[in-house]
PDB file of N, CA, C, O and CB in Angstrom:
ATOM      1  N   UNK A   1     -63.441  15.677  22.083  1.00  0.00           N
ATOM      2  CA  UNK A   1     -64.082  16.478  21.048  1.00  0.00           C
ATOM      3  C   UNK A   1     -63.013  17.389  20.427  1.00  0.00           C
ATOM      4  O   UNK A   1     -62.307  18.035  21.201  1.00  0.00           O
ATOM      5  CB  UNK A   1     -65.284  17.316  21.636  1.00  0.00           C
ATOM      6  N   UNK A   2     -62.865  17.480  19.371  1.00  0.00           N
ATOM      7  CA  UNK A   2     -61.935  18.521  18.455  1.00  0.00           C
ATOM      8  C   UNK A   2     -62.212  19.829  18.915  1.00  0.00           C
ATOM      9  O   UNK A   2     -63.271  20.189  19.430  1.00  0.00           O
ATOM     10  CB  UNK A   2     -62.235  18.506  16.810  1.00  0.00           C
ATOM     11  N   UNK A   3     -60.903  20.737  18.642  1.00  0.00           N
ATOM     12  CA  UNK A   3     -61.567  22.117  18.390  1.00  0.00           C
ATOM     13  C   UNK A   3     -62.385  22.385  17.097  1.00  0.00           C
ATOM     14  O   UNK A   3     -62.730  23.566  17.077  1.00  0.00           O
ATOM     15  CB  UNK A   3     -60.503  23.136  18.391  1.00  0.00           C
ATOM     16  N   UNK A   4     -62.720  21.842  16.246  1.00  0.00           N
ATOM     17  CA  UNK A   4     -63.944  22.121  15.261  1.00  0.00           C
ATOM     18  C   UNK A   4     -64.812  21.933  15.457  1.00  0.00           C
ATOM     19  O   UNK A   4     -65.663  22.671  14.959  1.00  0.00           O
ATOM     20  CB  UNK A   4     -64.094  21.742  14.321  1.00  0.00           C
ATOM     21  N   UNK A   5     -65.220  20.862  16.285  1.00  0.00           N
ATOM     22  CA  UNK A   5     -66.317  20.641  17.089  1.00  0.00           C
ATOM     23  C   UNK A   5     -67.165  21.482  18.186  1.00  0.00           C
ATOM     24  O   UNK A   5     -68.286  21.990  18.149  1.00  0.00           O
ATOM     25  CB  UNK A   5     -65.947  19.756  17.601  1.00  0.00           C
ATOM     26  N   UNK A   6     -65.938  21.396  19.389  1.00  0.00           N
ATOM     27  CA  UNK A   6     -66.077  22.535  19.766  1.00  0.00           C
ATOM     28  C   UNK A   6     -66.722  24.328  19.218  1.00  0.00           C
ATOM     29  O   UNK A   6     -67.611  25.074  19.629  1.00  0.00           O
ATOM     30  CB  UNK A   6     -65.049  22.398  19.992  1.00  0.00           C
ATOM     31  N   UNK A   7     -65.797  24.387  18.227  1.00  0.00           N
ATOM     32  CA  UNK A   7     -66.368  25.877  17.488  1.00  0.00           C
ATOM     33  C   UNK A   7     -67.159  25.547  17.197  1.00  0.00           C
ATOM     34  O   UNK A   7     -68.060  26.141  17.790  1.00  0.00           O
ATOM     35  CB  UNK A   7     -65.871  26.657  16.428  1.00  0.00           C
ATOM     36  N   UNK A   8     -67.672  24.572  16.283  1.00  0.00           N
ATOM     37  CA  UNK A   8     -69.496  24.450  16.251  1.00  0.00           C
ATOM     38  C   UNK A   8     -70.491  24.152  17.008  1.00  0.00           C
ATOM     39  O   UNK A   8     -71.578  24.066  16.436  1.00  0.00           O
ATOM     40  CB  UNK A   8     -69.934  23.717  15.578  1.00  0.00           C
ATOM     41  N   UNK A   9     -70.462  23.975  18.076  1.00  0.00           N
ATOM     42  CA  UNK A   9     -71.308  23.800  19.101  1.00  0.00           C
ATOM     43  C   UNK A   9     -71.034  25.211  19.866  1.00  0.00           C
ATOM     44  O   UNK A   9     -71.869  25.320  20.765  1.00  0.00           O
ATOM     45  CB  UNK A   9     -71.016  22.398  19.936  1.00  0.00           C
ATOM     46  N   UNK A  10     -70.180  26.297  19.824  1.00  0.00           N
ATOM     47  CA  UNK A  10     -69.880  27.767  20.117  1.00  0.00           C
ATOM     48  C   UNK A  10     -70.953  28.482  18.920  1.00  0.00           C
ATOM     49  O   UNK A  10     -71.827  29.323  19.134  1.00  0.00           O
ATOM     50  CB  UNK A  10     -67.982  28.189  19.885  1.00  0.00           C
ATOM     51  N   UNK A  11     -70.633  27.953  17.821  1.00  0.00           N
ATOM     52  CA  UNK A  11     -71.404  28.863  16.089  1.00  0.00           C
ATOM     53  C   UNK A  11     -72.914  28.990  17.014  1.00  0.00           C
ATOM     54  O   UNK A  11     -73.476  30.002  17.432  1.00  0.00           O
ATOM     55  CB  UNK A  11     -71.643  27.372  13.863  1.00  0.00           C
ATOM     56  N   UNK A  12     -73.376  27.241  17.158  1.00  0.00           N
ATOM     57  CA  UNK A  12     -75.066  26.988  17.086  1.00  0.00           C
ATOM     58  C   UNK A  12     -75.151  27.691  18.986  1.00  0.00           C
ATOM     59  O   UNK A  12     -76.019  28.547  19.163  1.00  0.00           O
ATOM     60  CB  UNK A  12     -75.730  24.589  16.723  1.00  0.00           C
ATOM     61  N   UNK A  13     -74.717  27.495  19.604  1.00  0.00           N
ATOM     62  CA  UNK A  13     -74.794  28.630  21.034  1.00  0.00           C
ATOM     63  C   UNK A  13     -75.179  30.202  20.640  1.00  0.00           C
ATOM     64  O   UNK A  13     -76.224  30.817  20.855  1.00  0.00           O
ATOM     65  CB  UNK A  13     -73.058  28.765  21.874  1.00  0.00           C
ATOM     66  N   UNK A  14     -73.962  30.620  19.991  1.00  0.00           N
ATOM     67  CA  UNK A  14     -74.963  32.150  19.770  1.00  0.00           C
ATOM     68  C   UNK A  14     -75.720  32.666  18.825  1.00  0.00           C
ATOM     69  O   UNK A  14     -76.142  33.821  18.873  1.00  0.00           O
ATOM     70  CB  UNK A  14     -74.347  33.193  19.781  1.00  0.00           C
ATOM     71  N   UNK A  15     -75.986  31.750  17.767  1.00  0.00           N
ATOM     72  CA  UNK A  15     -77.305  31.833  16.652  1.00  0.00           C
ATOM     73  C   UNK A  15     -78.090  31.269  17.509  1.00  0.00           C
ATOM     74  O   UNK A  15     -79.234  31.360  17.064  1.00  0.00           O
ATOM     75  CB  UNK A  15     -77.305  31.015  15.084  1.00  0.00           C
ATOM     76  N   UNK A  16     -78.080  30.666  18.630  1.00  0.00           N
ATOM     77  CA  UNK A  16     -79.526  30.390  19.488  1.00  0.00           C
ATOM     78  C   UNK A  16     -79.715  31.501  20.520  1.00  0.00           C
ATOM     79  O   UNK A  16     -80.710  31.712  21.214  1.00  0.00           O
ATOM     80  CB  UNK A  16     -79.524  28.857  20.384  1.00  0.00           C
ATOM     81  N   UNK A  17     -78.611  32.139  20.484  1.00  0.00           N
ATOM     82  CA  UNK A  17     -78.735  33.216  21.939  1.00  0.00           C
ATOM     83  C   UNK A  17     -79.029  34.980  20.993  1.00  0.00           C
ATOM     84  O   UNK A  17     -78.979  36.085  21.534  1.00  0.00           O
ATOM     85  CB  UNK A  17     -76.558  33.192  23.221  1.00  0.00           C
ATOM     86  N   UNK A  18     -79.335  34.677  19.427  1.00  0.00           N
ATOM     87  CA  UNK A  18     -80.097  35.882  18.637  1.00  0.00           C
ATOM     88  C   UNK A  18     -78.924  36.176  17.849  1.00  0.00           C
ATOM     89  O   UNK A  18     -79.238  36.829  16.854  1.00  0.00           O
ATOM     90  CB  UNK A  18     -80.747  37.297  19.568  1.00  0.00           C
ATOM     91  N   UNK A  19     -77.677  35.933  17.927  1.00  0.00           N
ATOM     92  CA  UNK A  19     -76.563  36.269  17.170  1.00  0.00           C
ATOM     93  C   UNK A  19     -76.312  35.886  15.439  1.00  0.00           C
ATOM     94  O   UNK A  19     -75.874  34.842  14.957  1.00  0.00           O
ATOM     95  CB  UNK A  19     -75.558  35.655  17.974  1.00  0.00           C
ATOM     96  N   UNK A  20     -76.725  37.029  14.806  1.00  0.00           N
ATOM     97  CA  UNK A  20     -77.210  36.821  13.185  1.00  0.00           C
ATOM     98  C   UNK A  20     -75.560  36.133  12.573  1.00  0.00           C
ATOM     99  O   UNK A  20     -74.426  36.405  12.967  1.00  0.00           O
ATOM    100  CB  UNK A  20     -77.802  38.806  12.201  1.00  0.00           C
ATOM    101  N   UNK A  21     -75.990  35.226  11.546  1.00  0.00           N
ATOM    102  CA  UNK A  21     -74.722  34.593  10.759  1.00  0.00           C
ATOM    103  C   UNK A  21     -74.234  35.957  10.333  1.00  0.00           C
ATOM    104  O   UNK A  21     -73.005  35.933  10.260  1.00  0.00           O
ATOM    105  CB  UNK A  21     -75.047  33.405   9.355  1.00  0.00           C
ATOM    106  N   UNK A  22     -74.841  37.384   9.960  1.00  0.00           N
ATOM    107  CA  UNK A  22     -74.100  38.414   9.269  1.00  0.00           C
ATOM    108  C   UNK A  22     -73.038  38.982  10.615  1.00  0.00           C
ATOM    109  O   UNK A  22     -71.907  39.445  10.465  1.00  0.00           O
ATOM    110  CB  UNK A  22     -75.290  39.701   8.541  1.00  0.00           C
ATOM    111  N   UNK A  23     -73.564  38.845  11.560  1.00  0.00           N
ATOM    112  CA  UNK A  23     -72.785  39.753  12.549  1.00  0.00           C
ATOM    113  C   UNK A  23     -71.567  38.757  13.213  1.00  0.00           C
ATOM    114  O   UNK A  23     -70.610  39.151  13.880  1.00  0.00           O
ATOM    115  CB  UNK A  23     -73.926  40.407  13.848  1.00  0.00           C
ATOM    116  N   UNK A  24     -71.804  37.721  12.933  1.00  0.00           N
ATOM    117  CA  UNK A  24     -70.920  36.545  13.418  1.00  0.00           C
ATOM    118  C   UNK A  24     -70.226  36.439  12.300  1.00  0.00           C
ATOM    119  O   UNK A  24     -69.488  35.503  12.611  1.00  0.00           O
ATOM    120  CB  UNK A  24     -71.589  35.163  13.875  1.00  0.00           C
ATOM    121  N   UNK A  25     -69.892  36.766  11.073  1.00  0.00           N
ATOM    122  CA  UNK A  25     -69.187  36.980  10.034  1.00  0.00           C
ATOM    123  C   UNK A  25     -68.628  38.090  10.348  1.00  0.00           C
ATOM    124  O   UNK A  25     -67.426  38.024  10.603  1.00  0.00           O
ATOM    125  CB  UNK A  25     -69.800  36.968   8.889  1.00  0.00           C
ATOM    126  N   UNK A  26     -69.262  39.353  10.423  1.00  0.00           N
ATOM    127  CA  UNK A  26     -68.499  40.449  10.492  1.00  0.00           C
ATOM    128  C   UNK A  26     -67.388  40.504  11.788  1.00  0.00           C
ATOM    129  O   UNK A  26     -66.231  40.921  11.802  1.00  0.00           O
ATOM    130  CB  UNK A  26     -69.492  41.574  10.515  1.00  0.00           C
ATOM    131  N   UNK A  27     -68.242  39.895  12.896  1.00  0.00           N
ATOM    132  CA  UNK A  27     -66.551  40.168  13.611  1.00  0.00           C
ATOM    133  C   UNK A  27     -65.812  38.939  13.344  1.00  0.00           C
ATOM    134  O   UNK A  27     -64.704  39.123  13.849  1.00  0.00           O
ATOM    135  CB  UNK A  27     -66.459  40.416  15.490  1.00  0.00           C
ATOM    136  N   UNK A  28     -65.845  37.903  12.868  1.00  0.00           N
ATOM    137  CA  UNK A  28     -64.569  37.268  12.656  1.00  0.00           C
ATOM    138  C   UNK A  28     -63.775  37.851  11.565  1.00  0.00           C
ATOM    139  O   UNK A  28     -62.553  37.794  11.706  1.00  0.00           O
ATOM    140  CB  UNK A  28     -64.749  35.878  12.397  1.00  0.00           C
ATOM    141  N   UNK A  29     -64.242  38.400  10.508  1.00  0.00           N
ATOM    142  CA  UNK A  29     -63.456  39.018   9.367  1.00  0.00           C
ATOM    143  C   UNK A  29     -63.037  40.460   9.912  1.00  0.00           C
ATOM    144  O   UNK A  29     -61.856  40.623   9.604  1.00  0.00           O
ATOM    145  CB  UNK A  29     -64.390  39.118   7.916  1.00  0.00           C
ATOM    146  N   UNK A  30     -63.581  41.684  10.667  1.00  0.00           N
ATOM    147  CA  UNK A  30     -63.010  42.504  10.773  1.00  0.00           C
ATOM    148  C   UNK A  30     -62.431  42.259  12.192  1.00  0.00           C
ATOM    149  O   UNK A  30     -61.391  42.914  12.262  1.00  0.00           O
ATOM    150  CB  UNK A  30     -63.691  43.538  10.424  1.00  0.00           C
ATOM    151  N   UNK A  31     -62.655  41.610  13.329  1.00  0.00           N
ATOM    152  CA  UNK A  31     -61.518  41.254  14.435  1.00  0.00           C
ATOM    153  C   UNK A  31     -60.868  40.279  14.494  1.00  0.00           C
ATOM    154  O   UNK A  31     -59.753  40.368  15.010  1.00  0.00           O
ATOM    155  CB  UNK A  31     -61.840  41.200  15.543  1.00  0.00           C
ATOM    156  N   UNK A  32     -61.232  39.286  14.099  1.00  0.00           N
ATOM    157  CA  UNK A  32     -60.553  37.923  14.428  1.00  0.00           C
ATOM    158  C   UNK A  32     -58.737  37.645  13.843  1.00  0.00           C
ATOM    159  O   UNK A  32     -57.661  37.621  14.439  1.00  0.00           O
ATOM    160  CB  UNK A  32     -61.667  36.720  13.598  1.00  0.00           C
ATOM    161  N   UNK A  33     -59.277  37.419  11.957  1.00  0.00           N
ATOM    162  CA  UNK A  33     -58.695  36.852  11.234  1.00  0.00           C
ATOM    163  C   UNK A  33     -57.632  38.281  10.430  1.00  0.00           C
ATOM    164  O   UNK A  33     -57.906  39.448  10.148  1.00  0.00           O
ATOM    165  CB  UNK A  33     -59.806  35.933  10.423  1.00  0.00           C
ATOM    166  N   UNK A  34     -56.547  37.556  10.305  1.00  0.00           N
ATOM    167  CA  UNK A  34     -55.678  38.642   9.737  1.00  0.00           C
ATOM    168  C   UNK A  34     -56.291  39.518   8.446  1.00  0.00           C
ATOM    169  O   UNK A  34     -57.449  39.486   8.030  1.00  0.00           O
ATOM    170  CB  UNK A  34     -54.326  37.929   9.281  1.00  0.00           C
ATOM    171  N   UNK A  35     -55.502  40.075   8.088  1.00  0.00           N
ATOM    172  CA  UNK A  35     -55.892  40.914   6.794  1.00  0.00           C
ATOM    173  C   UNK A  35     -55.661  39.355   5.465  1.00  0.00           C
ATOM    174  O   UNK A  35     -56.559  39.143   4.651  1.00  0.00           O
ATOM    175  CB  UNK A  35     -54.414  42.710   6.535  1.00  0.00           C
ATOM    176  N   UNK A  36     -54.844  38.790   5.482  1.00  0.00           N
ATOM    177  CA  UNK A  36     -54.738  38.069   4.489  1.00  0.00           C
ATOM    178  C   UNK A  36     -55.576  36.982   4.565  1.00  0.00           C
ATOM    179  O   UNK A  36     -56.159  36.420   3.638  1.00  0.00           O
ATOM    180  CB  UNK A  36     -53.565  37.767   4.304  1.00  0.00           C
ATOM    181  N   UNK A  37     -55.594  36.673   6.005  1.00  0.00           N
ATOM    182  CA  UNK A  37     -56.938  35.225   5.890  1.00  0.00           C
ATOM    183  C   UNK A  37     -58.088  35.743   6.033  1.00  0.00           C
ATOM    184  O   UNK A  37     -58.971  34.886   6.045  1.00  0.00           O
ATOM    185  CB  UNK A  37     -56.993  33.932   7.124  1.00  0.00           C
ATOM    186  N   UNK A  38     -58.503  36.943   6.162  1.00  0.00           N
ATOM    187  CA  UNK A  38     -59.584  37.449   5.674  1.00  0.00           C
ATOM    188  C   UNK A  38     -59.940  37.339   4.248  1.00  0.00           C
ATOM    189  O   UNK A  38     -60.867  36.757   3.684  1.00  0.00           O
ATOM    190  CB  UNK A  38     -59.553  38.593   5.993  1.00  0.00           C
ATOM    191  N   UNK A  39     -58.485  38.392   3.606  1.00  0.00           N
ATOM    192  CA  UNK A  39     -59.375  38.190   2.302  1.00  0.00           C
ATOM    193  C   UNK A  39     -59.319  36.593   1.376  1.00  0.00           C
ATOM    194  O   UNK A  39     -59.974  36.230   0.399  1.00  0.00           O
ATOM    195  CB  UNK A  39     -58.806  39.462   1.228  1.00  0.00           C
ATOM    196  N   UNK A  40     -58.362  35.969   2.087  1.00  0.00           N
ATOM    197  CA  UNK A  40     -58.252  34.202   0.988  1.00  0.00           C
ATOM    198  C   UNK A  40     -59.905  33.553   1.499  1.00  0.00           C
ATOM    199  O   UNK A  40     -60.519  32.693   0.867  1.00  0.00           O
ATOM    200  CB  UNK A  40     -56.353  32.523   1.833  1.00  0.00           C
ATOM    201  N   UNK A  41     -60.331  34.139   2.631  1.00  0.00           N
ATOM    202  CA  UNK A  41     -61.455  33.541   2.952  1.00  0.00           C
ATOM    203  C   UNK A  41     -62.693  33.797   2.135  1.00  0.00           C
ATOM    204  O   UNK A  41     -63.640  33.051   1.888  1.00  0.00           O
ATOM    205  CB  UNK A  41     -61.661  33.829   4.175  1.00  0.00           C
ATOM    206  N   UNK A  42     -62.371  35.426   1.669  1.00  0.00           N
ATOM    207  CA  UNK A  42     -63.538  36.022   1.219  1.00  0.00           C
ATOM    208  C   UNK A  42     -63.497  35.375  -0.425  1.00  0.00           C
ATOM    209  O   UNK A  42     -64.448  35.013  -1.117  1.00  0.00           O
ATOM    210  CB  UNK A  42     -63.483  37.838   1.427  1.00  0.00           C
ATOM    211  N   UNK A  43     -62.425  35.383  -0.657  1.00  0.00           N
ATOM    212  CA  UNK A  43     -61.850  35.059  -1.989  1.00  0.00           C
ATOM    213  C   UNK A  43     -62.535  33.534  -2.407  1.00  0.00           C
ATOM    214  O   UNK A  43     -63.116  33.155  -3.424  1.00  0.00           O
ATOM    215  CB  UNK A  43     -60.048  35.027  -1.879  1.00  0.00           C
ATOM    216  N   UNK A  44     -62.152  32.802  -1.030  1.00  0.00           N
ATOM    217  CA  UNK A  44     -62.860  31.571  -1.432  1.00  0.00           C
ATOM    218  C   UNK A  44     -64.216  31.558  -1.502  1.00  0.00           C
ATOM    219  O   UNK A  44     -64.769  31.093  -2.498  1.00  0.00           O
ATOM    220  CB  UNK A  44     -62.575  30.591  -0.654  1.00  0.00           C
ATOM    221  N   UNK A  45     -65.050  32.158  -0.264  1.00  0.00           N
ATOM    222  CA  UNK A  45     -66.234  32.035  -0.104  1.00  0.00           C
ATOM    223  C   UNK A  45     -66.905  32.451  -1.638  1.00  0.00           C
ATOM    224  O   UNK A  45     -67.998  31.960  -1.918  1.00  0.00           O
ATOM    225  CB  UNK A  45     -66.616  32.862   1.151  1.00  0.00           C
ATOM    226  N   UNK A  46     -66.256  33.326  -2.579  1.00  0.00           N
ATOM    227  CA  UNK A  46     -66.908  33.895  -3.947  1.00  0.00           C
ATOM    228  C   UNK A  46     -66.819  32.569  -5.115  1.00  0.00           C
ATOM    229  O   UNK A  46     -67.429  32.479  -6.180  1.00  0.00           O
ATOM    230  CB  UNK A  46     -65.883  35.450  -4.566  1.00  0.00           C
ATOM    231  N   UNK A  47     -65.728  31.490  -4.433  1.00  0.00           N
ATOM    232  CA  UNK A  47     -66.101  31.109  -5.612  1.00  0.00           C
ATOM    233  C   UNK A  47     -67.032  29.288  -5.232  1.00  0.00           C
ATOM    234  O   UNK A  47     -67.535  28.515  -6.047  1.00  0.00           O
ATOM    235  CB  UNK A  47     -64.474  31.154  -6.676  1.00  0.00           C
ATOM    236  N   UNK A  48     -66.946  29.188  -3.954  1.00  0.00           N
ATOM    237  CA  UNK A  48     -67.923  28.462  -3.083  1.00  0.00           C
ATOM    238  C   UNK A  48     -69.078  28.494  -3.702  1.00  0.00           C
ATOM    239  O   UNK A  48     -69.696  27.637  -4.333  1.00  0.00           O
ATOM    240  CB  UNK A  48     -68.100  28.972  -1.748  1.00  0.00           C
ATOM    241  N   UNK A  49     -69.347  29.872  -3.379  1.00  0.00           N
ATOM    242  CA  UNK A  49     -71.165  29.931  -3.590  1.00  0.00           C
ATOM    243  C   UNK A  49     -70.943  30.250  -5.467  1.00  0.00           C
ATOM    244  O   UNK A  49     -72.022  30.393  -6.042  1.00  0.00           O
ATOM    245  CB  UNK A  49     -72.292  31.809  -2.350  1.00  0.00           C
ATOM    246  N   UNK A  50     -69.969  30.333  -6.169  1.00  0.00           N
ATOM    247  CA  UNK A  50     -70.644  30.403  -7.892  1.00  0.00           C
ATOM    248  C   UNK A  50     -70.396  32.153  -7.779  1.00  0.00           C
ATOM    249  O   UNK A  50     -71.350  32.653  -8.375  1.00  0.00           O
ATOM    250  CB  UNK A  50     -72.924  29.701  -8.234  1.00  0.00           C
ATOM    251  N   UNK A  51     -69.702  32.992  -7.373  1.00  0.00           N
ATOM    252  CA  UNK A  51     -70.021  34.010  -7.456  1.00  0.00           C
ATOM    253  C   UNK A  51     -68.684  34.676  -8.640  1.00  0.00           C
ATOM    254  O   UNK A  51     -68.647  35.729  -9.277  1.00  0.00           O
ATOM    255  CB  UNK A  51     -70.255  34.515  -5.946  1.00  0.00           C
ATOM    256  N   UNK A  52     -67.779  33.608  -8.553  1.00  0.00           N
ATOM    257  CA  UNK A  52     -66.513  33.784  -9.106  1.00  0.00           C
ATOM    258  C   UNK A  52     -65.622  32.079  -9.499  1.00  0.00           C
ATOM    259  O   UNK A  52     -65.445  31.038  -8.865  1.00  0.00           O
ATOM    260  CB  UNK A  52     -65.686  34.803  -7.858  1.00  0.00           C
ATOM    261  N   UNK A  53     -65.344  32.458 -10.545  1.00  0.00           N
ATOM    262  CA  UNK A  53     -64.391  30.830 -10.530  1.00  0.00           C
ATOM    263  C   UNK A  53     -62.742  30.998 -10.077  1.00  0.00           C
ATOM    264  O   UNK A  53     -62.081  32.021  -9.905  1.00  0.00           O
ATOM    265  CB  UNK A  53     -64.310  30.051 -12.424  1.00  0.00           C
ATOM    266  N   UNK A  54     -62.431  29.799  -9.978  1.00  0.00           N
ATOM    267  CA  UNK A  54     -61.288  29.864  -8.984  1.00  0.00           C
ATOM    268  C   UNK A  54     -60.263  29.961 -10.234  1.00  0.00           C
ATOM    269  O   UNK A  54     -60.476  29.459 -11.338  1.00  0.00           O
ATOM    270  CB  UNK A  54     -61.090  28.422  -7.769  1.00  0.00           C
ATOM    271  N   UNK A  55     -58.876  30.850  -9.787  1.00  0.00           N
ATOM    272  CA  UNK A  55     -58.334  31.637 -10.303  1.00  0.00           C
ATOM    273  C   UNK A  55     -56.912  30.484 -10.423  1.00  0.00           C
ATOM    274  O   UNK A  55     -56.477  29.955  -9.400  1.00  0.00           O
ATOM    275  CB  UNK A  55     -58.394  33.098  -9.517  1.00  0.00           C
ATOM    276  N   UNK A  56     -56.411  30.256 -11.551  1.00  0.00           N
ATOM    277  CA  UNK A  56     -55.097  29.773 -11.712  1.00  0.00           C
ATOM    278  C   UNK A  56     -54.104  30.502 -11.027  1.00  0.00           C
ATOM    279  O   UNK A  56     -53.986  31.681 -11.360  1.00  0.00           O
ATOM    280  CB  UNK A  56     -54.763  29.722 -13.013  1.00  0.00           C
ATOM    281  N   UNK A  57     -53.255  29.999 -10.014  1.00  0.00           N
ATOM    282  CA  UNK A  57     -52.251  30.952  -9.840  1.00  0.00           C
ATOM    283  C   UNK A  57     -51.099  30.811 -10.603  1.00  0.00           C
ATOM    284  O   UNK A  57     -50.393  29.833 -10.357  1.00  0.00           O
ATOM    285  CB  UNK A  57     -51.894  31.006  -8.605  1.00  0.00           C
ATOM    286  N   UNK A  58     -50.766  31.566 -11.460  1.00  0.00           N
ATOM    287  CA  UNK A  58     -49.341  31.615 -12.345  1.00  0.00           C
ATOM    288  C   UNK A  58     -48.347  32.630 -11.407  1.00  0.00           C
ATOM    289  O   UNK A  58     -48.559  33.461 -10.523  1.00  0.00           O
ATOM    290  CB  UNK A  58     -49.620  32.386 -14.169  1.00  0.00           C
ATOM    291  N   UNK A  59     -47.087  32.070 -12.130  1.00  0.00           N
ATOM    292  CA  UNK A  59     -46.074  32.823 -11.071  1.00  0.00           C
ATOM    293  C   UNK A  59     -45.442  34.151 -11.859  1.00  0.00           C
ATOM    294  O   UNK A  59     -44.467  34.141 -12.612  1.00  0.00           O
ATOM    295  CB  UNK A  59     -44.674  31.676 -10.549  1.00  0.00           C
ATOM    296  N   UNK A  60     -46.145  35.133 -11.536  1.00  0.00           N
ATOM    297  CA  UNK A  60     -45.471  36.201 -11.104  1.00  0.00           C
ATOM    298  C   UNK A  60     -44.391  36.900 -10.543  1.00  0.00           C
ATOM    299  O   UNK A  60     -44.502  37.200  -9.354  1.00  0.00           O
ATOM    300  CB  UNK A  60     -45.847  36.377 -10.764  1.00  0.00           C
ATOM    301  N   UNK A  61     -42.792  37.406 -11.479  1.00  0.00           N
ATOM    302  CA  UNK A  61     -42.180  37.363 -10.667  1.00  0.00           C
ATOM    303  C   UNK A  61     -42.151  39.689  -9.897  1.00  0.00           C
ATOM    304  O   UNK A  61     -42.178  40.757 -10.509  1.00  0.00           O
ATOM    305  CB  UNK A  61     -40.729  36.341 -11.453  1.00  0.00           C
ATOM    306  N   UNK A  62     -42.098  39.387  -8.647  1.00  0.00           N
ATOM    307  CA  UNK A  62     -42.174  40.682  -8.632  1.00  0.00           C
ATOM    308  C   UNK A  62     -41.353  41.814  -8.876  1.00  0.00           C
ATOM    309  O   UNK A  62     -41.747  42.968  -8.712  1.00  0.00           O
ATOM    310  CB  UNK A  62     -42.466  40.810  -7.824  1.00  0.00           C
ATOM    311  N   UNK A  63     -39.931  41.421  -9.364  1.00  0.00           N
ATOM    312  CA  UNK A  63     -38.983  41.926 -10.039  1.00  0.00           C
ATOM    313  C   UNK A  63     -38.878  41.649 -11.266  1.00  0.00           C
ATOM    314  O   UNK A  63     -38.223  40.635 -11.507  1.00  0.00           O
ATOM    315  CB  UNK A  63     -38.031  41.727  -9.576  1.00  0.00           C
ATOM    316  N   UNK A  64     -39.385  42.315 -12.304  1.00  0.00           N
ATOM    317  CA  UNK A  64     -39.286  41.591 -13.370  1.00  0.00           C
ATOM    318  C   UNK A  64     -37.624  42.027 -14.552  1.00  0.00           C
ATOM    319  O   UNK A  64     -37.462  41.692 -15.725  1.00  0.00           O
ATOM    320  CB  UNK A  64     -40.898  41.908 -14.062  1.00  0.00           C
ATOM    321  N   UNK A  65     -36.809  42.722 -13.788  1.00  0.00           N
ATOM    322  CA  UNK A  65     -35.618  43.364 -14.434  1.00  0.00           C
ATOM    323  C   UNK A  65     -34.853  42.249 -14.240  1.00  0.00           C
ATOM    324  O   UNK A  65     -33.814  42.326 -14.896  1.00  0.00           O
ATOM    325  CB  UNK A  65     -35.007  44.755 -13.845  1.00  0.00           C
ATOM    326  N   UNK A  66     -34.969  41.035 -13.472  1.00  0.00           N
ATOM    327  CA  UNK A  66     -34.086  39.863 -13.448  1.00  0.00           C
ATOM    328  C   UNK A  66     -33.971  39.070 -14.425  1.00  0.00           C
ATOM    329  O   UNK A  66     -33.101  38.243 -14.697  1.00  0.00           O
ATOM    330  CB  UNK A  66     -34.325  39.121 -12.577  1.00  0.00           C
ATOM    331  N   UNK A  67     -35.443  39.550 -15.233  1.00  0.00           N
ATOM    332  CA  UNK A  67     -35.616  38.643 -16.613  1.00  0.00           C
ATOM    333  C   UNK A  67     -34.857  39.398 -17.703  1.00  0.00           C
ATOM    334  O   UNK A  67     -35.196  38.884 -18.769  1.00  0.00           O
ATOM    335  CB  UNK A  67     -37.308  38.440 -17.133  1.00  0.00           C
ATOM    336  N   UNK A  68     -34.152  40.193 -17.879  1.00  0.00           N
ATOM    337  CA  UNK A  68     -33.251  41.119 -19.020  1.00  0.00           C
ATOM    338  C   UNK A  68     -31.882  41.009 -18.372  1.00  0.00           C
ATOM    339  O   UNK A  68     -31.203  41.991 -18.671  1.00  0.00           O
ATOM    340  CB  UNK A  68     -33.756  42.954 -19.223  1.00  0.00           C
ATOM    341  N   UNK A  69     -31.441  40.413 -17.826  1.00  0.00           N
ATOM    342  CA  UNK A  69     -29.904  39.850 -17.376  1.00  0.00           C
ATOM    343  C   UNK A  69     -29.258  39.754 -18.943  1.00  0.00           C
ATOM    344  O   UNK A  69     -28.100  39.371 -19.111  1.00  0.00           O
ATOM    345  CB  UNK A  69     -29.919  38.010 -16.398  1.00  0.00           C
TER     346      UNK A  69
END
């Protein structure tokens, strides 16, 4: 069995043992997952459900005084 598998047969264990999808969200986003795969997660999940469309990434450079050489 995979570990994805695994984690889902862990997910449906404690939503059967009373554990709400909100509170099983909240600690993987505020303990689990870093600050950045938190927010690419949250980022995605907005545009998953229609809440946001997905964003072109253009490149940005963060020095931009390299461009006046």
């Amino acid at each position: 069995m995979s570990d994805r598998n695994k984690a889902f047969e862990l997910q449906e264990r404690l939503i059967e043992e009373g554990i709400s999808d909100s509170s099983l969200v909240n600690f993987l986003v505020n303990n689990w997952l870093s600050g950045a795969e938190a927010l690419e997660a949250m980022q995605a999940a907005l545009v998953e459900f229609g809440l946001e469309e997905e964003e072109d990434e253009e490149y940005e450079p963060e020095n931009e005084d390299f461009l006046n050489y």
